[in-house]
C-alpha positions in Angstrom: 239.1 254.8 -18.9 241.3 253.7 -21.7 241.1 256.3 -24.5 241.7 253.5 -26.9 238.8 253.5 -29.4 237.0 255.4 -27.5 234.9 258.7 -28.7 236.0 261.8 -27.4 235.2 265.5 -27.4 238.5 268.0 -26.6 237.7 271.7 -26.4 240.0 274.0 -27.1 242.2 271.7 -29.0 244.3 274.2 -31.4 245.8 276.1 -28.4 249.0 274.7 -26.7 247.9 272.8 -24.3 244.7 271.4 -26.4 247.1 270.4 -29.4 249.4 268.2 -27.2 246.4 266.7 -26.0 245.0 266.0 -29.1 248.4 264.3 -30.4 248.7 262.3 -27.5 245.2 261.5 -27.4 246.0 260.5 -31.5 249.0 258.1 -30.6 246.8 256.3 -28.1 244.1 255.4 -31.0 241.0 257.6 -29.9 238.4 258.5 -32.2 238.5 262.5 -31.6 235.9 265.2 -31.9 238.1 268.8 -31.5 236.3 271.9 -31.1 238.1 275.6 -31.2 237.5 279.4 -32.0 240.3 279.4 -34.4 239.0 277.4 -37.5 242.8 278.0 -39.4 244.5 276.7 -36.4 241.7 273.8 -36.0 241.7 272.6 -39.3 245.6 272.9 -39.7 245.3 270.4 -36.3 243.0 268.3 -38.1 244.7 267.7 -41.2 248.1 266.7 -39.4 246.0 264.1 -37.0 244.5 262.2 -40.0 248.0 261.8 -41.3 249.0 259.5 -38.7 245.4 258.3 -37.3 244.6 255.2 -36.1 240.6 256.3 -35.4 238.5 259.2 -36.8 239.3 262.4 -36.3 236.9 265.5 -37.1 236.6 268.9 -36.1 234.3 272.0 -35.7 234.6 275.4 -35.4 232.8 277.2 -32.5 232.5 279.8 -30.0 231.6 278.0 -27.2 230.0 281.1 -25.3 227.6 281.2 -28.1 224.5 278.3 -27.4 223.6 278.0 -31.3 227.6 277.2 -32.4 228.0 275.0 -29.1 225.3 273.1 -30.1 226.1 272.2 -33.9 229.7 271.3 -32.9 228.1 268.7 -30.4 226.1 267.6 -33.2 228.3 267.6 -36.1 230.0 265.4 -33.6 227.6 262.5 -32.6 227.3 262.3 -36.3 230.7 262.1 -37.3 231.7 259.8 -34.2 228.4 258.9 -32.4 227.7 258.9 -28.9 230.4 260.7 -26.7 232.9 258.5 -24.1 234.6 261.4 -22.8 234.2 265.0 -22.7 237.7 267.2 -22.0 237.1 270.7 -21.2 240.2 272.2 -21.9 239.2 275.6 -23.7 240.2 278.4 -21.2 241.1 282.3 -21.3 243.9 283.5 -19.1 245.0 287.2 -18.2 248.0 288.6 -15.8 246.7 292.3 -14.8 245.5 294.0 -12.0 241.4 293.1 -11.2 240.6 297.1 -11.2 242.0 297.6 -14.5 240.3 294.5 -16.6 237.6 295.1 -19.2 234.4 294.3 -17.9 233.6 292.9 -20.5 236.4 290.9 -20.5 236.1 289.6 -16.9 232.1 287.9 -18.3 234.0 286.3 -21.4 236.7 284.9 -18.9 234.2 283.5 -17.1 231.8 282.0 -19.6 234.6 280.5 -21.3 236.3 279.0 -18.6 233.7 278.4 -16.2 230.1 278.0 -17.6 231.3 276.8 -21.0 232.4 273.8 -19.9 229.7 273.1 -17.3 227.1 273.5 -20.9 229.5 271.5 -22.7 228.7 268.8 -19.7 224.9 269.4 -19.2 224.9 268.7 -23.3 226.4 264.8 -23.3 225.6 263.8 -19.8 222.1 262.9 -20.6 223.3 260.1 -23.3 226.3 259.2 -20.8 223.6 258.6 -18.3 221.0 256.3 -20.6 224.5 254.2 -21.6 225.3 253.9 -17.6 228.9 255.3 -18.7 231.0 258.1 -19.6 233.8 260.4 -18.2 233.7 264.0 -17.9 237.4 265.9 -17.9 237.5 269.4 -16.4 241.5 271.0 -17.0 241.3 273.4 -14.1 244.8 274.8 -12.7 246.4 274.9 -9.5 245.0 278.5 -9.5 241.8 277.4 -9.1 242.8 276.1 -5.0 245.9 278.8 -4.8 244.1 282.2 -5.5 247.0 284.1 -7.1 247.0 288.1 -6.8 246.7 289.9 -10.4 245.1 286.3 -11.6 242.0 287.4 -9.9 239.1 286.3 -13.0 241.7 283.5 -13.7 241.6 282.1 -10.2 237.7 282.3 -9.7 236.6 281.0 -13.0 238.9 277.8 -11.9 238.1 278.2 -8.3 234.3 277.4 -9.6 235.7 274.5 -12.1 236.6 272.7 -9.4 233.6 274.0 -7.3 231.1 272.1 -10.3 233.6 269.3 -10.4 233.5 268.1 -7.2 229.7 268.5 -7.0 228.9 267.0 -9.8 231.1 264.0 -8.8 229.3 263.4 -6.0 226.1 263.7 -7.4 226.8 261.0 -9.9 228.5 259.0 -7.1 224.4 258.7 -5.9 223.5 257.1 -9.7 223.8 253.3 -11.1 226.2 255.1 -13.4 229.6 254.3 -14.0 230.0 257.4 -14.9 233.6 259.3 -13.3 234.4 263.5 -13.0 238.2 264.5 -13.3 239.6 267.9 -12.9 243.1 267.7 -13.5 245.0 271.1 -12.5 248.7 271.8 -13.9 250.5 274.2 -12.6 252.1 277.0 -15.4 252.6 275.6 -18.8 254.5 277.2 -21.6 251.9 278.1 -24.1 251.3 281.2 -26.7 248.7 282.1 -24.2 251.0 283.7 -21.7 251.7 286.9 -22.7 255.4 288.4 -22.6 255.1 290.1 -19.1 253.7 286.8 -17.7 257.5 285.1 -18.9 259.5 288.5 -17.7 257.0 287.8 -14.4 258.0 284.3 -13.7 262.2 284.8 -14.8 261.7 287.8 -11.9 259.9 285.7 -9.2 261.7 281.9 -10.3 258.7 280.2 -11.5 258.2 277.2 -13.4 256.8 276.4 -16.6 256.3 272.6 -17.8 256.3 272.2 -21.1 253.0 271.3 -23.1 253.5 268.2 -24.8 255.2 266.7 -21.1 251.6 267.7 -19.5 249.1 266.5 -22.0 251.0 263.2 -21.5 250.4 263.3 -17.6 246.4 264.7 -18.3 245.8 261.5 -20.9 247.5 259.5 -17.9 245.2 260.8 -15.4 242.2 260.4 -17.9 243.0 256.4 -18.4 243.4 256.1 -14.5 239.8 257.8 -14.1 241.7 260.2 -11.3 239.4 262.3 -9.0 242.0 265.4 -8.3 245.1 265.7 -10.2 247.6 268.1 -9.6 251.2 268.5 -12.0 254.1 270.0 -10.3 256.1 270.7 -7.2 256.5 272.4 -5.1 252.5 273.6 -6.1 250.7 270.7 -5.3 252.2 271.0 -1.8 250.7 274.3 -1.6 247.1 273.3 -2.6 247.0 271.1 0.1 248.6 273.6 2.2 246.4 276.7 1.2 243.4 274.4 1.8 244.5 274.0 5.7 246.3 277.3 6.5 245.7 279.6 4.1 246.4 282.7 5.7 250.2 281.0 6.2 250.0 280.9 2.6 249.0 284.9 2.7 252.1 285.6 4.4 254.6 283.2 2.3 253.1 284.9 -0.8 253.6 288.5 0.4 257.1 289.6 -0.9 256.1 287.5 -4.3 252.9 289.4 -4.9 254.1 292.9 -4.8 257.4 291.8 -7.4 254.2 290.4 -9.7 252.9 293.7 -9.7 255.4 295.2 -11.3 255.0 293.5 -14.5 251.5 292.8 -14.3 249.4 294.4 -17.2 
């Protein structure tokens, strides 16, 4: 779906990946509805858009694990924009640290942010997407969510089940009238605030790669306009989903050595 002119929800749009969405999104005229937990960071994000914006651009505050705030961004929304084109569930929590050691209550928040969040987010504007016969529903999962990475444990499940609700719900709609598409679009590691400083000493140790932000939001808004089904940025990793999916115990064995140098600087 060309993003030109057309309304669009972004969660998570004042972290790093969210933002480069968002001014990508910007430059290619979409009327934008951003939602975030940081209102400073949001409404710093906001200002800057309107600067250069072709469309209109407004944003809300909200925790999106909390039904009440959820709610009255969506509807601060329709007003300001009206009836949603495309929701992008992009708001996600991340941790590098052994499973036995994470806060419980940390491991729920993981997964209500990155997993039922946006499945609420989805259950909230398909009804309308449905009546119009139209719509597009973005998931940003990760390539963790098919490669199960030790010391990513919550990480990996909350995107393992992204995909999981993707992929169903695609072929739910794929039994409608409704022109209505599902994306989950999985990058591999992106340079972002949200990696802590033992995640970078991690991947200098073990030679992985980071893209940059700005270079991935411009391959998501790609995938977006090309309605993709499954989307994965970067090699070697996309190999290895499709791998992992045929052999994954091969993928066990190739991972060994790596895993136990990760657990030296996990937290």
């Amino acid at each position: 779906m060309n993003v030109k002119n057309k309304r669009i929800i972004l969660t998570g749009a004042a972290g790093g990946l969210g933002r480069q969405i968002a001014l990508e999104l910007n430059r290619r005229g979409a009327e934008l509805g951003l939602v975030d937990l940081n209102p400073e960071a949001l409404n710093a994000l906001e200002a800057e858009l309107k600067q250069t914006a072709q469309n209109k651009v407004c944003a809300k505050a909200a925790d999106l694990t909390n039904d009440d705030e959820r709610q009255q961004a969506i509807n601060f929304i329709n007003q300001e924009l009206g009836e949603i084109d495309i929701l992008i569930n992009c708001a996600g929590l991340n941790a590098f640290t052994a499973f036995a050691n994470q806060n419980s209550q940390f491991i729920s928040k993981m997964m209500a942010v990155n997993t039922v969040a946006p499945m609420l987010m989805t259950h909230a504007v398909l009804p309308e997407m449905l009546k119009r016969g139209q719509g597009q529903i973005v998931n940003i999962g990760s390539t963790f969510g098919s490669i199960a990475f030790a010391w990513f444990s919550t990480y990996s499940a909350s995107k393992f089940a992204l995909r999981g609700f993707s992929e169903a719900l695609r072929r739910e709609l794929k039994g409608s009238s409704s022109r209505i598409t599902v994306s989950y679009i999985a990058p591999r590691a992106v340079k972002t605030a949200m990696n802590s400083d033992a995640m970078y000493d991690n991947a200098a140790a073990i030679k992985m790669k980071f893209d940059e932000a700005d270079v991935t939001a411009r391959k998501i808004v790609n995938a977006i306009e090309k309605d993709a089904k499954d989307v994965y940025i970067g090699f070697p990793e996309s190999f290895f989903v499709r791998l992992n999916s045929i052999l994954p115990r091969l993928v066990d064995k190739a991972l060994r050595k790596q895993n136990i140098e990760m657990g030296k600087y996990a937290e």
